[in-house]
N, C-alpha and C positions, 0 to 999 in steps of 0.2 A: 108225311114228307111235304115240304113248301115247292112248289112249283114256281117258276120264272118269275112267274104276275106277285104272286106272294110275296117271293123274296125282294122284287124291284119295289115292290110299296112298303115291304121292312125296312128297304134303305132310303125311301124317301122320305116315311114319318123320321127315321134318327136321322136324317139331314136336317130335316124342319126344326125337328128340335136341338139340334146341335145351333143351327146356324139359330134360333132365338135366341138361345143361351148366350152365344158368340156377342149376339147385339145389345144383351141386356147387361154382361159384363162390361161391355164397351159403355154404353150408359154414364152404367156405375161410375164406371174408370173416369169418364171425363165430367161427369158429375159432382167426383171429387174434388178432381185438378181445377175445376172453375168454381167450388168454394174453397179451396184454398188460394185459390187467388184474387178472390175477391174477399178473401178474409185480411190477406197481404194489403190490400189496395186500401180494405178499411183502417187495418194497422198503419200505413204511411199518414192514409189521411186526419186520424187520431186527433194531433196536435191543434188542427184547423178548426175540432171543433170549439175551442176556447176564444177563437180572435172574435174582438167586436166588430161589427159594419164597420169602424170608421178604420180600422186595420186592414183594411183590406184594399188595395191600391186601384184603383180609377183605372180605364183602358187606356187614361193618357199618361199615366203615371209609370205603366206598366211597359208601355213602349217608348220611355223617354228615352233619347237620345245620350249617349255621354256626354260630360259640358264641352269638350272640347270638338266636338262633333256640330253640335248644332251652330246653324244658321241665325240670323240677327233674328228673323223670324220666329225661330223656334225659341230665343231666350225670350223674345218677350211676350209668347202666349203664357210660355212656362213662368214667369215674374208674374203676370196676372192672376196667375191660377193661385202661388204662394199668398201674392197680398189679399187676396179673397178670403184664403185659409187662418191668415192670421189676424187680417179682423173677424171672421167666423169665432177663433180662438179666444183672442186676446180682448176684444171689444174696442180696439186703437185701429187707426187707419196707418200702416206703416208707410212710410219712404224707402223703395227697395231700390237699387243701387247697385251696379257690379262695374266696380272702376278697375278698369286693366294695369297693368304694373308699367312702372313712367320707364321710359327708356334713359339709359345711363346712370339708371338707380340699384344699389344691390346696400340693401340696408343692414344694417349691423347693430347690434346693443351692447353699451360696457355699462357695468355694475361695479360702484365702486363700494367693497366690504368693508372698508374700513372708515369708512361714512354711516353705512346703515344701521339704523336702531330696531329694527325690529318690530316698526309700531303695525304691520300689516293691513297699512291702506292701501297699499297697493295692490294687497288681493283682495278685498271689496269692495275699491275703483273698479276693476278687472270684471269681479264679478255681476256688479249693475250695468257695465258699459257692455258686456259680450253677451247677457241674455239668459246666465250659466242659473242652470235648475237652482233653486232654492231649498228644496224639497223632495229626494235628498241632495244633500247639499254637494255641489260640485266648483268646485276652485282650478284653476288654469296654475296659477302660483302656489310652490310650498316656501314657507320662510322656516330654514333649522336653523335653530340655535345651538351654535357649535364651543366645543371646548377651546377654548386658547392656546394656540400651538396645537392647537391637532386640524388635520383636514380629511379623517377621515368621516365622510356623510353618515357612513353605515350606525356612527354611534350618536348621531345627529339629534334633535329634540324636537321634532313638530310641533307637539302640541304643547309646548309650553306654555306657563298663563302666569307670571308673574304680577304683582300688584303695577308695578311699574319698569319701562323699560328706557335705555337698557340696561342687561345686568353686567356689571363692571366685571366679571369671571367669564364674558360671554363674547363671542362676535357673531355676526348675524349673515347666510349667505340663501338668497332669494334661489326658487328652482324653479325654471318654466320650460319651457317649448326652446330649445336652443339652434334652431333652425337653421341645422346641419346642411354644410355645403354636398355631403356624401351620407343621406339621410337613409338608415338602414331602414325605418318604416315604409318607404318607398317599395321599395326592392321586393316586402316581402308581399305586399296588399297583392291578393292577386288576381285584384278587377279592374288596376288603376283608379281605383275612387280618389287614390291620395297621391299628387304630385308636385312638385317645385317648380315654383314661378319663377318667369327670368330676375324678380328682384332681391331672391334671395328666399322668398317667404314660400313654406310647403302649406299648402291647403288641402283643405277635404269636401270631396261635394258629396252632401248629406243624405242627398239620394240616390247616389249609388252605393255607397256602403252599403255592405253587407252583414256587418258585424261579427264579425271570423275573429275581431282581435287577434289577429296577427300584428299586427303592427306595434298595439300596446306592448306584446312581447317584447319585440325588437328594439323599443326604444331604449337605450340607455341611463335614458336622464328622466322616465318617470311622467313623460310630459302628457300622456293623451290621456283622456277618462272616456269611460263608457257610460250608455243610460241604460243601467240594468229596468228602470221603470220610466216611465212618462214624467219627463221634466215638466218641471213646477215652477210657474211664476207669478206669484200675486196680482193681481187685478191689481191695474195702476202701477206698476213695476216695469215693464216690458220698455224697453228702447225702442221707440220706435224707427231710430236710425240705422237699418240694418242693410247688408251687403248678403249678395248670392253664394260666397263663398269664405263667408267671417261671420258675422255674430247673427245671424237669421235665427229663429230658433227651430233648434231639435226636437227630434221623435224618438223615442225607443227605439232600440237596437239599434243607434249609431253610434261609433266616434266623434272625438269635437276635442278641439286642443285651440294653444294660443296661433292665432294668425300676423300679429305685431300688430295688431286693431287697424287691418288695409284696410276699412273702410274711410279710417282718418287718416292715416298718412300715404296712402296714395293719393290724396287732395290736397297734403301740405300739412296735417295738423299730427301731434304726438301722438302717443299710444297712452291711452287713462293712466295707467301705473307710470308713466313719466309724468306727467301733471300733475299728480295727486303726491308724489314723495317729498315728504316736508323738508329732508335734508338735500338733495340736491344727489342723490346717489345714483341713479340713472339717466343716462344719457342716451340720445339713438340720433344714427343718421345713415347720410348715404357714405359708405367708406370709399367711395370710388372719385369724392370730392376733397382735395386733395386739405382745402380748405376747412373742410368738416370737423365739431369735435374728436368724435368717433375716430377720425384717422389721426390727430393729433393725440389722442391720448394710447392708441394702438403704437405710436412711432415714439411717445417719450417717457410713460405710465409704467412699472413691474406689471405684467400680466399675467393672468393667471387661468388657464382653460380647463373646465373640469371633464374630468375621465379623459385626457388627451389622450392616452394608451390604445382607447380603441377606436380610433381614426374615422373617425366621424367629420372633423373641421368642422366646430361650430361657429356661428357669426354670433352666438354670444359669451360672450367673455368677460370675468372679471380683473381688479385691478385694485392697487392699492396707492394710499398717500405715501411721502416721503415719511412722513414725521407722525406717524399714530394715528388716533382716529375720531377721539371724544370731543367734540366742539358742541353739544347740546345737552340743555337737561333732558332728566328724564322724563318719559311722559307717560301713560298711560296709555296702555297697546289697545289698538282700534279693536271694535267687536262690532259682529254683522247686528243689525237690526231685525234679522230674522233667526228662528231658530234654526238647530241641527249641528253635525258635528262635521268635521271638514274632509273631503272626501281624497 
């Protein structure tokens, strides 16, 4: 028979050994839970390990302000850091440039279709003047070539390539960025990276995107493209004319659409695709001058707004002649100097 002493030191060895057990399960337990969580934490971290050094954003980069936020201060450390980076890139010393939008301006484009031949200079004016990757190939403008009597885009022809244009079965209606008075791209970004300037023009600052392409979604008219890869610009190609909020060049994983080239016409000068049209089919100004093409041909011109259905009010618009449209030969449709297919 166990006596007191015996029995008390029976239940203190099974306490001892209970409460080991107690602490070695506990161990275990959280032993687990913190490689599973640091299994989780390496899973998150997974993707990070493919970025290069140069992907990876600077402490000033990291804490940049919104543009609309920073101080005179802060845009022009932030302007030095860019032209630093783009002659590191480019090997050109850029002129950077962020002209504010002119008061009493709210600029508007008409497009007149039954002018246009289809030679597509004016999407690579576009595409030398704004910066637009070469490789793959990214275009701000689509020219379809549309059936006669029909307006529907859906059965449109992008890539047409006839020997010569235009084709007398065809008429020709350019698609860009039509910079909506009620811009749904806006609405849905949900960092403000993209918003409308009092002159009418929506911009995007390229480093706050975040590349959600939501916006893309949203647009109706087809206008924004994405860099699924590291835009490409030939050495000796690069503009060096560029704006903090237009044609600067992009990074991977942004958006970038037409801005009506404000870096020239908030100074007084056209947008590349109006200069370069051999027919005279584009036209832009301020609509709010009463005097301006643009308002005269809005107040006496058939007009014509595409996808007006879904209420958008774009500030570009097309239009037609009273009397037809053939006044040129035909000519042979412009081709980039550089390869790739149009994006």
């Amino acid at each position: 028979m166990l006596n007191s002493r015996d029995s008390n030191a029976s239940q203190d060895a099974g306490s001892d050994s209970e409460s080991r057990d107690v602490t070695r399960r506990g161990f275990l337990t959280k032993g687990v839970a913190a490689l599973a969580g640091a299994s989780a934490v390496a899973a998150a971290l997974s993707p990070l390990r493919h970025l290069n050094r140069e992907d990876i954003p600077s402490v000033e980069e990291f804490f940049q302000k919104h543009y609309k936020e920073m101080t005179p201060d802060d845009k022009q450390r932030l302007f030095a850091r860019i032209r630093e980076t783009v002659q590191q890139r480019f090997k050109v010393a850029p002129s950077l440039t962020d002209p504010p939008p002119l008061d009493g301006v709210e600029f508007v484009y008409g497009l007149n279709i039954s002018r246009c031949i289809g030679c597509r200079k004016c999407v690579y004016a576009c595409v030398e003047e704004n910066n637009q990757s070469r490789s793959p190939e990214i275009q701000y403008i689509r020219v379809l070539a549309m059936e006669k009597g029909s307006i529907d885009v859906e059965s449109s022809d992008h890539y047409y390539d006839p020997p010569l244009v235009p084709d007398p079965d065809k008429y020709y209606m350019p698609v860009q960025c039509h910079q909506c008075a009620k811009p749904p791209c806006v609405k849905v970004c949900p960092v403000e990276a993209t918003w409308q300037e009092p002159d009418g023009i929506t911009v995007i600052d390229y480093d706050w995107c975040i590349g959600c392409r939501y916006c893309e979604a949203a647009c109706p008219y087809w206008a924004r493209r994405f860099n699924f890869t590291e835009p490409e610009i030939p050495e000796g190609e690069l503009n060096p004319n560029i704006a903090y909020l237009s044609n600067r060049p992009r990074t991977k994983g942004v958006m970038e659409k037409c801005t009506y080239c404000l870096h020239r016409t908030r100074v007084g000068r056209l947008p590349a695709c109006v200069e370069v049209c051999p027919t005279g089919s584009r036209k832009f100004g301020n609509v709010l001058d009463p005097d301006s093409e643009v308002a005269y041909i809005l107040k006496h011109k058939r007009v014509y707004v595409l996808k007006e259905e879904v209420g958008t009010t774009p500030r570009f618009f097309y239009y037609f002649d009273e009397r037809g449209s053939r006044f040129h030969e035909p000519i042979a449709p412009e081709e980039p100097d550089h390869a790739g297919g149009a994006a």
